[in-house]
C-alpha positions in Angstrom: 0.0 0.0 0.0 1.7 3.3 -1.0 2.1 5.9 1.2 4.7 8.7 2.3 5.7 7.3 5.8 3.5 9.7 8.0 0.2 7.6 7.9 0.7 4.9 11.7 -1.3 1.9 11.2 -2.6 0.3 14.4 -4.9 -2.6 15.1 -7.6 -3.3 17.7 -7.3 -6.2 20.2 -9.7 -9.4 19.3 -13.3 -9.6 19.6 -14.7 -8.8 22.8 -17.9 -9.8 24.4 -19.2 -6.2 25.2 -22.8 -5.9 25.2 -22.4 -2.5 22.5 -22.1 -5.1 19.5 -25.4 -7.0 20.5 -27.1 -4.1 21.7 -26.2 -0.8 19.7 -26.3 -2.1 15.9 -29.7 -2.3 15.2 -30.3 0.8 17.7 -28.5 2.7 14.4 -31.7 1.7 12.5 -34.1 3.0 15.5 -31.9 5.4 15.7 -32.5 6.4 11.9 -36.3 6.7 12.1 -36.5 8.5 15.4 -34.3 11.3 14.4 -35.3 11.0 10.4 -37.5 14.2 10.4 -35.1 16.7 11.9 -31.7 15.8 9.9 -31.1 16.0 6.3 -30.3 13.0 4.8 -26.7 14.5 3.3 -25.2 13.4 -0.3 -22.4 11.5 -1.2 -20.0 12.2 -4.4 -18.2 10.2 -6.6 -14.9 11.2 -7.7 -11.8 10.3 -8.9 -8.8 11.6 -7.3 -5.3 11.0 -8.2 -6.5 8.2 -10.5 -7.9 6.7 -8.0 -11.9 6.0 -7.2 -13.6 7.4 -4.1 -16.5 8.5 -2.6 -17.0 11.5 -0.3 -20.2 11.7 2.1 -21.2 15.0 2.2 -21.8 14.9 6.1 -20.6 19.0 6.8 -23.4 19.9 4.8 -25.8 18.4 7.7 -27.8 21.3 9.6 -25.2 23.0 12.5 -22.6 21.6 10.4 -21.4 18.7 11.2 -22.6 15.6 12.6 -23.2 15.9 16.0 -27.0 17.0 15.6 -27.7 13.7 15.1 -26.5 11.7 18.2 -27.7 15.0 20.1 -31.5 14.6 18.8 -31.2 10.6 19.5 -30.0 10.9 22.9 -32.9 13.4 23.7 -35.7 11.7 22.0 -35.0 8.3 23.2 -35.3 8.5 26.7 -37.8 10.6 28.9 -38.3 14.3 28.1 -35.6 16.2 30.2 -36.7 20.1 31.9 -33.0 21.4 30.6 -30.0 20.5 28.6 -26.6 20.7 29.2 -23.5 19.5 28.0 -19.7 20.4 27.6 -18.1 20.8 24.0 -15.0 22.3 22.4 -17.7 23.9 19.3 -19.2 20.9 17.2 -20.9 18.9 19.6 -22.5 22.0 21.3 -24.1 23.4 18.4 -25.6 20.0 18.2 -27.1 19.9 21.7 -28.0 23.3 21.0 -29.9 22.9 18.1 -31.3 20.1 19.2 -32.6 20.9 22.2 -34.5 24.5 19.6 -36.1 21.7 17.8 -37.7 19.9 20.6 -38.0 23.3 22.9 -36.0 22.8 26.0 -33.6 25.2 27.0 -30.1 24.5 27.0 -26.6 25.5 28.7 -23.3 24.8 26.5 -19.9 24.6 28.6 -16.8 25.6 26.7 -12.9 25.7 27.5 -11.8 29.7 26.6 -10.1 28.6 23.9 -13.2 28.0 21.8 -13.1 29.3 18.6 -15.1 32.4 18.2 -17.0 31.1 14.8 -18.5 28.2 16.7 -19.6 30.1 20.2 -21.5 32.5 17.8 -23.4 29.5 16.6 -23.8 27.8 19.8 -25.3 31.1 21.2 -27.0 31.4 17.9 -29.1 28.4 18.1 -30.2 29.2 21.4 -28.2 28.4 24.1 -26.7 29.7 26.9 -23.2 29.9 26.4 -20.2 29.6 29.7 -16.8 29.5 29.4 -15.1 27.4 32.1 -11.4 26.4 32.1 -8.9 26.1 29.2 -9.5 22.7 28.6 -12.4 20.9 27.0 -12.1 18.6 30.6 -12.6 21.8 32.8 -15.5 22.5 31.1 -17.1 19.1 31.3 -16.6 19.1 35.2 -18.1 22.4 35.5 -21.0 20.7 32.9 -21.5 17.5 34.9 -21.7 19.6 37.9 -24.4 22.2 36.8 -26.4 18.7 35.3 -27.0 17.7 38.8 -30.0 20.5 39.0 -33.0 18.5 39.2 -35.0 17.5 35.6 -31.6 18.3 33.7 -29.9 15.7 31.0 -26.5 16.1 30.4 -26.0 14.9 26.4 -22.7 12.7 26.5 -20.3 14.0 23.5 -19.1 10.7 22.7 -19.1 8.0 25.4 -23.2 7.1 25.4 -24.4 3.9 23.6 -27.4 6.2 22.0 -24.9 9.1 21.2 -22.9 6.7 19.5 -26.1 4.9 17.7 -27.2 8.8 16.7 -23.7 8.9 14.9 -24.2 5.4 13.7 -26.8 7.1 11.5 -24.5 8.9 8.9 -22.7 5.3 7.9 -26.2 3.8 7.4 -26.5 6.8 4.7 -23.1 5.7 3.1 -24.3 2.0 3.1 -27.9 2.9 1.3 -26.2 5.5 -1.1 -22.9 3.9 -2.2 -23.1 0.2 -1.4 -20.5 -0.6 -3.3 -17.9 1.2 -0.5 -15.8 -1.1 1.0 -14.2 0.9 3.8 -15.3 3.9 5.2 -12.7 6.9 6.4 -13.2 9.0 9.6 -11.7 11.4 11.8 -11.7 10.8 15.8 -12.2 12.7 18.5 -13.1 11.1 21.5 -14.5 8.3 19.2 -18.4 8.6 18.8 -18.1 8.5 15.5 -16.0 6.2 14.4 -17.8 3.7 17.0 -20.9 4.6 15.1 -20.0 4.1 11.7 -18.4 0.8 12.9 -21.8 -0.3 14.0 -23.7 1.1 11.3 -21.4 0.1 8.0 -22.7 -3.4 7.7 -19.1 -4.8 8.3 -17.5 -2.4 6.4 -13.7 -1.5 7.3 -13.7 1.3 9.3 -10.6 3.6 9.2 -10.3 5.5 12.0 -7.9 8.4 11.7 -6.1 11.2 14.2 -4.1 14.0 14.2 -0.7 12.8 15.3 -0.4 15.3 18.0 -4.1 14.6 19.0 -4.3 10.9 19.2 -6.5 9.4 22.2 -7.9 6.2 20.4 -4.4 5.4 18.5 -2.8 5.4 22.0 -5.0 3.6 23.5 -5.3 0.7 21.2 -1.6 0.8 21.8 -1.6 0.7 25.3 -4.7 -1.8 25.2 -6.5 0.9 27.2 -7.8 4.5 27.4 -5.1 6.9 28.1 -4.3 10.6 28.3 -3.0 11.9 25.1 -1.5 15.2 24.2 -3.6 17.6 22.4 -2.1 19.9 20.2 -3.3 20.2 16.3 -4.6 22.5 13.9 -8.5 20.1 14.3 -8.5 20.4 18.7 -11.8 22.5 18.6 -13.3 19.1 17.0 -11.2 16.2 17.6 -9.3 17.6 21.3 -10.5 14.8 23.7 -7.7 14.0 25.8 -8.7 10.5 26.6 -11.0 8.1 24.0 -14.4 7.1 25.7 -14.6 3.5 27.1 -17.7 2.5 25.4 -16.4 3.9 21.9 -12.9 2.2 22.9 -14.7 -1.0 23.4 -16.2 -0.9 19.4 -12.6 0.6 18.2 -10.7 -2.0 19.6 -12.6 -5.1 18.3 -11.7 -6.2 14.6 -12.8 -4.1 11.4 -11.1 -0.9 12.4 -7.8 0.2 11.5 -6.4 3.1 13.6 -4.1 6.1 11.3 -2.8 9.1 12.3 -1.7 12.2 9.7 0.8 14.7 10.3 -0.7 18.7 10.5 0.4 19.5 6.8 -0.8 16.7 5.6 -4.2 17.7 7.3 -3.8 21.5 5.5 -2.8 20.3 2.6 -5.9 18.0 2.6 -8.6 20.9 4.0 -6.7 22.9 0.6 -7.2 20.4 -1.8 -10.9 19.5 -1.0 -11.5 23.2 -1.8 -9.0 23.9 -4.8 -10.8 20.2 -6.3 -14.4 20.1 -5.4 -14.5 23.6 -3.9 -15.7 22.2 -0.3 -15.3 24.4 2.2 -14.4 21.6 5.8 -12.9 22.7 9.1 -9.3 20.6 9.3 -10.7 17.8 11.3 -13.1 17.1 8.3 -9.6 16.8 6.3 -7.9 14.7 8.6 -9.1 11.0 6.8 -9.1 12.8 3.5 -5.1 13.4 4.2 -5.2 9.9 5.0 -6.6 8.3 1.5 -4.4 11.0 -0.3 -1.6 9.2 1.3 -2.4 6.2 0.1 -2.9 4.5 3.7 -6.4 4.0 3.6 -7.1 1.0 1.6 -10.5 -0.7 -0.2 -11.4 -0.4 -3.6 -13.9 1.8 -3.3 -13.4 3.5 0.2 -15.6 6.2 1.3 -14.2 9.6 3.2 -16.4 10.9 5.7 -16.2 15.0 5.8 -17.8 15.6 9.3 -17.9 19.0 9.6 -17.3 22.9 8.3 -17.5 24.6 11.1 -14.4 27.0 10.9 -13.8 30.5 9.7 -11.1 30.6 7.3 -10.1 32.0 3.8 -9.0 29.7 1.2 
């Protein structure tokens, strides 16, 4: 497989016995109908890149941008009706919440680190929610989150490390599976690893590759460490993919078989946010980029392998 010697390959531990494979996949499908009037069913293009075939799913062109709205709606409609919202986010995942909490008409509270960038608090506040800065780091503001969701009738909407977050994700590879069956591996960036767990569960056995910064790398450190671990965060994508440690229950789907674990260097991830715009004029944040830099260097293999762009959520100028 060709490649320019940045692109790590890793690979999970054996099958496990975890109750998320028995109990998750076919919560993607009843994931699928619950949240099927609120989300747009996005698009997927075939291309031809370097010579070579591959699809893109068109996933930043979902309402708030990214992803996230859709394990944010599942998590809220499946269980009982919370009074309030509240969750922590570095950007993405609180527009989500946000937004979904508009839809359904609960109020919502958003914790961010300082750091956030200013394009995504603007949406966060604009969809609603009250915005509070707490800490520097994406875990002070989850403390500061957990401990305002102990207020009676609140719900605190995991990011990434909740079954039915992770069967909300599990959504967007369904999409991929309908659209472009003929995909054989499906691409995708990771944060704290909701979804790549998701599209893991929802590809129908598909090869999922999951794929990091190199200075942001929570899941490809802890499949080499055989366990969750605290990684450094420190790339160009942290507003989206900054988790310092990989949930257990994604880590549990991650490290089973079917998932290769890849991690890009920050000019490849430029270089790949540039050429998504200078080819096919789309317009993604850099963690959108980051399994795109992977296929362009030849690491991410299949014959028809799918690239999941997650999100366009950043202010920038081509």
């Amino acid at each position: 497989m060709p490649g320019n010697g940045k692109a790590l390959a890793a690979y999970g531990r054996p099958a496990h016995s975890g109750v998320m494979t028995s109990t998750v996949v076919p919560d993607v499908t009843a994931a699928a109908e619950r949240i099927r009037p609120y989300v747009r069913h996005t698009p997927v293009l075939r291309a031809e890149v370097d010579g070579r075939p591959l699809v893109l799913k068109l996933e930043h062109l979902q309402r708030t941008g990214s992803f996230k709205l859709r394990g944010a709606l599942n998590a809220l409609l499946a269980g009982e009706r919370p009074e309030q919202v509240v969750t922590a986010s570095g950007g993405n995942h609180g527009i989500g919440v946000a937004t979904a909490a508009a839809i359904l008409g609960l109020p919502a509270t958003v914790f961010v680190p300082d750091g956030v960038p200013a394009g995504k608090a603007r949406r966060i506040e604009a969809a609603g929610a009250r915005l509070v800065r707490a800490g520097t780091r994406y875990a002070d503001a989850a403390a500061a989150a957990h401990e305002a969701a102990q207020a009676p009738g609140a719900r605190y909407v995991e990011a990434y490390n909740d079954p039915v977050v992770i069967a909300g994700q599990g959504t967007v590879a369904a999409e991929i599976v309908a659209d472009a069956p003929e995909v054989d591996a499906i691409a995708v960036a990771v944060g704290g690893g909701g979804l790549a767990a998701g599209v893991a569960l929802g590809s129908g056995g598909r090869l999922t590759v999951a794929v990091e910064p190199e200075r942001c790398s929570c899941l490809h450190q802890a499949l080499a460490a055989g366990h969750p671990v605290d990684a450094e965060v420190d790339s160009v994508a942290a507003s989206a993919l900054g988790a310092t440690r990989v949930g257990e229950v994604p880590f549990e789907v991650l490290s089973g078989p079917g998932v290769r674990s890849l991690v890009v260097s920050e000019a490849e991830i430029l270089a790949a946010r540039d050429r998504l715009w200078d080819e096919f004029r789309l317009a993604v944040e850099p963690a959108a980029a980051v399994p795109f830099a992977a296929w362009l260097a030849g690491a991410v293999p299949g014959e028809v392998p799918c690239v999941l762009l997650c999100g366009a959520n950043a202010d920038w100028t081509p």
